[in-house]
Backbone as JSON, one array per atom type, in Angstrom:
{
  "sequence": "XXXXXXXXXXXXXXXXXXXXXXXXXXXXXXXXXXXXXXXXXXXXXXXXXXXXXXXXXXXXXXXXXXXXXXXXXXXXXXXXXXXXXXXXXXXXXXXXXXXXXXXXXXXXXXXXXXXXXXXXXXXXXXXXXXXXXXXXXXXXXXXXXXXXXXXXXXXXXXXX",
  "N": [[-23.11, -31.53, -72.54], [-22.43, -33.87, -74.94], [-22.62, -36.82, -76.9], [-21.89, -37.88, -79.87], [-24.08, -38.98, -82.42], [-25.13, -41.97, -83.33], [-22.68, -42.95, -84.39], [-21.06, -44.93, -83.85], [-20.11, -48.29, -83.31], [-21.54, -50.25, -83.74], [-23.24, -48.67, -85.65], [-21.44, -48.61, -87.7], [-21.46, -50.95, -88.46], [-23.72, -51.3, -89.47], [-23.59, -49.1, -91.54], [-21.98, -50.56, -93.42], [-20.04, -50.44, -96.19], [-19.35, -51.93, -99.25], [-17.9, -50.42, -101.46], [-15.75, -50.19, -104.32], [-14.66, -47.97, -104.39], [-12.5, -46.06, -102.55], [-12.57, -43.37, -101.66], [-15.27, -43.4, -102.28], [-16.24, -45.33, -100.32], [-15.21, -43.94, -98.19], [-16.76, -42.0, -97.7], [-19.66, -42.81, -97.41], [-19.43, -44.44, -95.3], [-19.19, -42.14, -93.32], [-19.99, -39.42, -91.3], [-21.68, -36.91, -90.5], [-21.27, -33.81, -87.8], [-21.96, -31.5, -85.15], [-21.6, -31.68, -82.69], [-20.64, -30.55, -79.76], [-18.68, -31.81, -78.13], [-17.43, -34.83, -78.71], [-17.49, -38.2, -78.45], [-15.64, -41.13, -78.91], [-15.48, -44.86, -78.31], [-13.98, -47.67, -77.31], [-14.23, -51.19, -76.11], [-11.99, -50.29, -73.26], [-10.52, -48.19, -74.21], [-10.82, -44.94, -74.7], [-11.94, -41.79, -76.89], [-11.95, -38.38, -77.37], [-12.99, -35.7, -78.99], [-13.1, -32.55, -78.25], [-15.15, -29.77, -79.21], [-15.89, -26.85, -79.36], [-16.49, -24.33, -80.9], [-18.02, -25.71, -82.36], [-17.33, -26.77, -84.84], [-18.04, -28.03, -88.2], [-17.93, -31.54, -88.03], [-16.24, -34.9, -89.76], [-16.64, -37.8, -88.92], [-15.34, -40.87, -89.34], [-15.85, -44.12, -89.29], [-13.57, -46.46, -89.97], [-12.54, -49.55, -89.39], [-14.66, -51.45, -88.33], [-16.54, -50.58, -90.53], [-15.46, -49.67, -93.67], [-15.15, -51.95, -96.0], [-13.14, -52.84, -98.27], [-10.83, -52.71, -97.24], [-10.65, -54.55, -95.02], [-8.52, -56.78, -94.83], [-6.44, -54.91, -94.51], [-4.52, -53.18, -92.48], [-5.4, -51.06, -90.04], [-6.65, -47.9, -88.51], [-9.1, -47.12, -86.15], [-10.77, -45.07, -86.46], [-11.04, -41.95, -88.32], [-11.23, -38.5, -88.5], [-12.48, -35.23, -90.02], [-11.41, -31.81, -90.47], [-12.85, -28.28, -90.55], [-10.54, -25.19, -91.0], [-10.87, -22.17, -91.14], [-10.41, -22.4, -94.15], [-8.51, -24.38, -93.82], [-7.38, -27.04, -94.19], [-7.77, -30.12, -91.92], [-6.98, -33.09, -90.74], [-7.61, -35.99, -88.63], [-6.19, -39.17, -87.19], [-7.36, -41.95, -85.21], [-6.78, -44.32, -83.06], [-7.7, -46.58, -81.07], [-6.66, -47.96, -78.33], [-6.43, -51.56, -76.05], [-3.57, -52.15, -74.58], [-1.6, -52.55, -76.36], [0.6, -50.6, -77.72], [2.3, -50.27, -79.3], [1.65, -51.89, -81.8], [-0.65, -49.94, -82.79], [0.27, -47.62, -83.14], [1.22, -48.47, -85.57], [-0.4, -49.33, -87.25], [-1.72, -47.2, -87.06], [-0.11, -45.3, -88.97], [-0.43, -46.74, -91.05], [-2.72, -46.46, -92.09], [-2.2, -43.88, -92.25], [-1.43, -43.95, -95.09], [-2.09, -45.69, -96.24], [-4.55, -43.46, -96.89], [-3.24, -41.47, -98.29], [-3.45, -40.09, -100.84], [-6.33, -38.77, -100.85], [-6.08, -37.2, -98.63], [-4.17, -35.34, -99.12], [-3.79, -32.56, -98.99], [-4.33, -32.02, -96.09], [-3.61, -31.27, -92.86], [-2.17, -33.22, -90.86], [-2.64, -35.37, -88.41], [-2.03, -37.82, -85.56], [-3.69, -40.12, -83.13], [-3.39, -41.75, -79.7], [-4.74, -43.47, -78.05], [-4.57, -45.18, -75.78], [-5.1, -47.5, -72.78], [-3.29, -48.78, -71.39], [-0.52, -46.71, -71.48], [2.99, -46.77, -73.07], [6.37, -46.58, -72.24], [8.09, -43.52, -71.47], [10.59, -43.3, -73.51], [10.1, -45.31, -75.17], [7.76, -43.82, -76.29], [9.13, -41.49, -77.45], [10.49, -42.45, -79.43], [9.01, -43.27, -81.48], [7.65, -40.87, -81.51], [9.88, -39.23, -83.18], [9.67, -41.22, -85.74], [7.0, -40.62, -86.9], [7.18, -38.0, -86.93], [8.96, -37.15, -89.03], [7.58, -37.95, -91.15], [5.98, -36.02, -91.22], [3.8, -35.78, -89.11], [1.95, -34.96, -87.11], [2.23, -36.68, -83.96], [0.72, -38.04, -80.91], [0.14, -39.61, -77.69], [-2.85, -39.65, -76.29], [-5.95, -38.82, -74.9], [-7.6, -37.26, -75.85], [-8.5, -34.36, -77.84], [-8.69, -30.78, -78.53], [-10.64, -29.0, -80.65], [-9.65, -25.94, -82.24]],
  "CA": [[-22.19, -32.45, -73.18], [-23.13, -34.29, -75.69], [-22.08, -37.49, -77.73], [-22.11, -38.33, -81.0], [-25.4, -39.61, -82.45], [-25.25, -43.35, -84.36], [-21.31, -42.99, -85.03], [-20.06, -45.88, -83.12], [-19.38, -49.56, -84.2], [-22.9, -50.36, -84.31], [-23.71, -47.52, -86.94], [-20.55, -48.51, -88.85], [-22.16, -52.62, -88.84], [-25.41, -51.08, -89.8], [-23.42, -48.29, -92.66], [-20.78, -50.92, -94.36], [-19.69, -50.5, -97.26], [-18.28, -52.59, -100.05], [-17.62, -49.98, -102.8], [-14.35, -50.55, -104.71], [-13.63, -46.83, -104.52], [-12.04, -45.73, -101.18], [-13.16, -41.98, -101.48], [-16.91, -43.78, -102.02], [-15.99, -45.99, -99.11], [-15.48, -43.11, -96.72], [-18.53, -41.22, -97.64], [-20.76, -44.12, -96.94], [-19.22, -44.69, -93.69], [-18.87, -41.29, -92.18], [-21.62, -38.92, -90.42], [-20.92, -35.5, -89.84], [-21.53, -33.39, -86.41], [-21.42, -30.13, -84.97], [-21.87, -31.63, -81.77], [-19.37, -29.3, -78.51], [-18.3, -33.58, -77.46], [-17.11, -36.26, -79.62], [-17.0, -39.73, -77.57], [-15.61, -42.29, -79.5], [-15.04, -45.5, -77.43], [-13.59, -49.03, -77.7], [-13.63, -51.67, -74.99], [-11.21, -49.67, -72.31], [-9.83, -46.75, -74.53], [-12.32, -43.7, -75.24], [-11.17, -40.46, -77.44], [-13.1, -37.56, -76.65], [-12.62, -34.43, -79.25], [-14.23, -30.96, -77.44], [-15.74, -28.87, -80.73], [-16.13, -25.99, -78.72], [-17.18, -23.21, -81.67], [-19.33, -25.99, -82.96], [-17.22, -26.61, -86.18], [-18.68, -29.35, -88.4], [-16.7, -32.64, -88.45], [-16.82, -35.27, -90.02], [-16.35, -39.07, -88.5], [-15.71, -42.07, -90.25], [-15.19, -45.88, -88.62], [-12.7, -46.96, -90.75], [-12.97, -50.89, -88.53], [-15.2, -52.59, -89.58], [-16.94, -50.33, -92.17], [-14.83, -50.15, -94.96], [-14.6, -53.41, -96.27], [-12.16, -52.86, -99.06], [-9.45, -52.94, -95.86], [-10.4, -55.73, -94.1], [-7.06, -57.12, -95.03], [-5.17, -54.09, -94.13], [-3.31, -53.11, -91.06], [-6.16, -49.44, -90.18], [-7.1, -47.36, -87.1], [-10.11, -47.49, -86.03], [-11.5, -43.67, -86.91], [-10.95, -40.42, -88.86], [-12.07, -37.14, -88.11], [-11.43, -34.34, -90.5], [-12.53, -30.83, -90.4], [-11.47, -27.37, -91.65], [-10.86, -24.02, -90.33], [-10.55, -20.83, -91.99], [-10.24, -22.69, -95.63], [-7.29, -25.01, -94.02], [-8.04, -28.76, -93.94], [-6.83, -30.96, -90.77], [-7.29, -34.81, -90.25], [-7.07, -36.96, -87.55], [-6.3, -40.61, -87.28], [-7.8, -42.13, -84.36], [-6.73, -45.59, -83.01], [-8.54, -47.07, -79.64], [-5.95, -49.59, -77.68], [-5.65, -51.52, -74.81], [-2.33, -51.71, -74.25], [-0.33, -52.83, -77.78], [1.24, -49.34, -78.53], [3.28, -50.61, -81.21], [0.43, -52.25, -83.75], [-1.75, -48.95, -82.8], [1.29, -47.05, -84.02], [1.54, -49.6, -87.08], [-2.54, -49.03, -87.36], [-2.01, -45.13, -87.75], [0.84, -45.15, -90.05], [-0.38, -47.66, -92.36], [-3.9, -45.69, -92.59], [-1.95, -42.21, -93.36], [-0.58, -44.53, -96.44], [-3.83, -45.27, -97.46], [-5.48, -42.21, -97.54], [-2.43, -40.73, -98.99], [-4.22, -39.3, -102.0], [-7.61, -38.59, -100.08], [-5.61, -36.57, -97.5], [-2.93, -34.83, -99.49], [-4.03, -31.12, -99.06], [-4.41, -31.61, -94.85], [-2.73, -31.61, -91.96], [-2.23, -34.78, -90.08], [-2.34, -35.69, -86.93], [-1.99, -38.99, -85.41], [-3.8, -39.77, -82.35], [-3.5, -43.28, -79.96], [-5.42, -43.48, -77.09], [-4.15, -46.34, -74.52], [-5.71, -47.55, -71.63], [-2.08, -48.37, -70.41], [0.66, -45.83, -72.02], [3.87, -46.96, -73.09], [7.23, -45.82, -71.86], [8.33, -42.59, -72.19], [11.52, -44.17, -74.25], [9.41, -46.08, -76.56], [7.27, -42.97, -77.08], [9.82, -40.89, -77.82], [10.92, -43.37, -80.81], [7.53, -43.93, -82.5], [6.94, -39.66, -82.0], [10.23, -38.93, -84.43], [9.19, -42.1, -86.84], [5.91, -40.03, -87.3], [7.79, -36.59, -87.3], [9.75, -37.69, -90.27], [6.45, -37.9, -92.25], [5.35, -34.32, -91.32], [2.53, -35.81, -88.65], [1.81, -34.5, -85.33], [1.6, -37.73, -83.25], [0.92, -38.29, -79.87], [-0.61, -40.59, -77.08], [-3.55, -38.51, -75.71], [-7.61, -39.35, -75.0], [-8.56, -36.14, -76.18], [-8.11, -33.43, -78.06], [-9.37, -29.38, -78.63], [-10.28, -28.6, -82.3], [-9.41, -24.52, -81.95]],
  "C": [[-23.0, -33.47, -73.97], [-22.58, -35.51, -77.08], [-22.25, -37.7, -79.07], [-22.74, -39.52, -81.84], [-24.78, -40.52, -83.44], [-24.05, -43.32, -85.48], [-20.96, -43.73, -84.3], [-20.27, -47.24, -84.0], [-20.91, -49.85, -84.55], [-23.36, -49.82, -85.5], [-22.85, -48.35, -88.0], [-20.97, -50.22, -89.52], [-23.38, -51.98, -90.21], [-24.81, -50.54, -91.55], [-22.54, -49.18, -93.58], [-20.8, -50.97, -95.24], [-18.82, -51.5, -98.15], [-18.08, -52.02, -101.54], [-15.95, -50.27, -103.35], [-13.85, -49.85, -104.45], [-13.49, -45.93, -102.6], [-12.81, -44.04, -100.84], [-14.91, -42.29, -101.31], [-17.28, -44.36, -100.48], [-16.18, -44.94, -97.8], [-16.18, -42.41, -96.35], [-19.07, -41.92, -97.02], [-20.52, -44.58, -95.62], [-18.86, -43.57, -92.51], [-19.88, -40.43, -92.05], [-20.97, -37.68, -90.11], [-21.99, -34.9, -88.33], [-21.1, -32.14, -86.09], [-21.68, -30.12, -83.37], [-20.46, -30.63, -80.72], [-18.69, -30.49, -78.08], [-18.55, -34.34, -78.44], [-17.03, -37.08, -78.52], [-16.87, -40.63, -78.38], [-14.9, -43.37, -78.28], [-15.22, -46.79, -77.89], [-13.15, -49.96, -76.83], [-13.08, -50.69, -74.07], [-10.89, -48.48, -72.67], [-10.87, -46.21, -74.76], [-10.99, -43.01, -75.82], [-12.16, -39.81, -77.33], [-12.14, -36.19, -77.77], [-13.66, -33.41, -78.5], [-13.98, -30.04, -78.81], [-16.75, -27.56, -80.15], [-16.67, -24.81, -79.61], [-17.65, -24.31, -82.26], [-18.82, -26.54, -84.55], [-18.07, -27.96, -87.1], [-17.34, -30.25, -88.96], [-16.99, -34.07, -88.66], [-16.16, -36.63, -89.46], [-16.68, -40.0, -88.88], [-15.09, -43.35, -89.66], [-15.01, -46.13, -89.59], [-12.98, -48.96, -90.48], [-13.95, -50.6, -87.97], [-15.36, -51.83, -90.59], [-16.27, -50.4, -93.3], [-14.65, -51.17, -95.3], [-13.66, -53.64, -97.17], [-10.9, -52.85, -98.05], [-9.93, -53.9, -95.05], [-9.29, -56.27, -93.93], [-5.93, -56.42, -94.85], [-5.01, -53.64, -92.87], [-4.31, -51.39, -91.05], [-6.33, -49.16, -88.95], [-8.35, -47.72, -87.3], [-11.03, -46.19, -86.7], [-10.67, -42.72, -87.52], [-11.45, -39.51, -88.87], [-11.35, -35.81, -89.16], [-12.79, -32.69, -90.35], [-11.96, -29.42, -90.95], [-11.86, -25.99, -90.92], [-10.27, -22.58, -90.77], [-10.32, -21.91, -93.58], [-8.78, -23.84, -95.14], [-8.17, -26.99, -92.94], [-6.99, -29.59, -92.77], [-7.81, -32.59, -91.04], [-7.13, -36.12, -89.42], [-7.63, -38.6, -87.32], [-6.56, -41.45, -86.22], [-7.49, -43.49, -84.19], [-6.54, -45.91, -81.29], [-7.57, -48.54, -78.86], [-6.41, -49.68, -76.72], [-4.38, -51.3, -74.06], [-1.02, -52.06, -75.64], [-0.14, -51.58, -78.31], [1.49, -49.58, -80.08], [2.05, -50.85, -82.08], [-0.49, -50.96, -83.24], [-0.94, -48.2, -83.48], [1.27, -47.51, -85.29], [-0.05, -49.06, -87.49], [-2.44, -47.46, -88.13], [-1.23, -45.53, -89.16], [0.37, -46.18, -91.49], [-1.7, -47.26, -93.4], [-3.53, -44.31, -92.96], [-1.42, -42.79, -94.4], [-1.53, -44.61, -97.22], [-4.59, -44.86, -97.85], [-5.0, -41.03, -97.71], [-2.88, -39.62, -99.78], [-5.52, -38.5, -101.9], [-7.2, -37.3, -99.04], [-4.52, -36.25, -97.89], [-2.94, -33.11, -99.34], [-4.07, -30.94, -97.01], [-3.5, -31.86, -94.16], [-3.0, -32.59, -91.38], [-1.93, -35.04, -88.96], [-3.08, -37.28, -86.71], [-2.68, -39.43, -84.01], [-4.02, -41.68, -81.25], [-3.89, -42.9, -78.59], [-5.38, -45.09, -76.48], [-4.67, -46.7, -73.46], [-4.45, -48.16, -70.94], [-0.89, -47.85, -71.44], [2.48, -46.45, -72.07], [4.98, -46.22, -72.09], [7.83, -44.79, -72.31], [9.76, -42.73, -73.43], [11.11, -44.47, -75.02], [8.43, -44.85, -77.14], [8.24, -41.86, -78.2], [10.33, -41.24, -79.47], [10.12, -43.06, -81.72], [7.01, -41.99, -82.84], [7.99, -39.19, -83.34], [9.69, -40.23, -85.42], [8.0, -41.06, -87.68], [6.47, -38.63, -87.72], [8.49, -36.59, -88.89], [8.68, -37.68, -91.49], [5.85, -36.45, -92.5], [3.85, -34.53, -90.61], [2.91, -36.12, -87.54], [1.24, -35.55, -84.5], [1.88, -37.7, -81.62], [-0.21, -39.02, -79.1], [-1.19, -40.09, -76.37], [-5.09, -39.52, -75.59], [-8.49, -38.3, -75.62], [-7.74, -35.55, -76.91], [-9.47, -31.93, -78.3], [-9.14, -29.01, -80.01], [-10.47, -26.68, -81.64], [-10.57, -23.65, -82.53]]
}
């Protein structure tokens, strides 16, 4: 097992960017990996992808690095990767326990990398260190369904 080398907040201090152009922006702040274990972790929440055939993917701290969003409402990470010729992307956002603005966090970062992320699939992903109610999830999963993105409140996931 095996984490992911000089991709955490530190790296993203060290990589920041202040280009104007968002597509420049996310180069400059993301690191690719073909590690079998992703660990991304924040205070209390971790996300943990398992990259079991090894694919290469690429991870970008959105908070802090980008600095052209300081002022905007973002998750914390993006992970995108591709398999057979079909592009996926996942929006990564590290809580303690505020569901809602982690929800608000995703949704406001699939807005802004609308144009950047118009050819993939989307998935939303919110990692809690205490989980809402199933009631309030239920709400926030059609809100996201409605867009055409696969959201749910998980610590992990399995790229296939």
């Amino acid at each position: 097992m095996s984490d992911l080398p000089d991709c955490d907040r530190h790296y993203c201090k060290e990589k920041s960017s202040a280009s104007n152009s968002l597509q420049d922006s996310f180069k400059s702040c993301s690191c690719k990996t073909t590690n079998d274990v992703v660990s991304l972790r924040e205070r209390k929440a971790k996300f943990t992808i398992y990259n079991a055939d090894r694919k290469e993917i690429t991870v970008c701290c959105i908070d802090p690095c980008i600095k052209m969003l300081q002022n905007d409402l973002r998750c914390d990470y993006i992970a995108q990767y591709e398999i057979d010729d079909k592009k996926y992307v996942v929006y990564i956002e590290l809580k303690g326990s505020d569901a809602a603005h982690g929800c608000d966090q995703l949704l406001s970062t699939v807005d802004i990398f609308k144009e950047i992320h118009t050819a993939h699939k989307k998935y939303c992903r919110l990692a809690v260190h205490r989980p809402p109610s199933t009631s309030y999830l239920q709400k926030r999963i059609q809100k996201f369904s409605k867009k055409h993105i696969d959201f749910s409140i998980e610590d992990s996931m399995l790229i296939p």
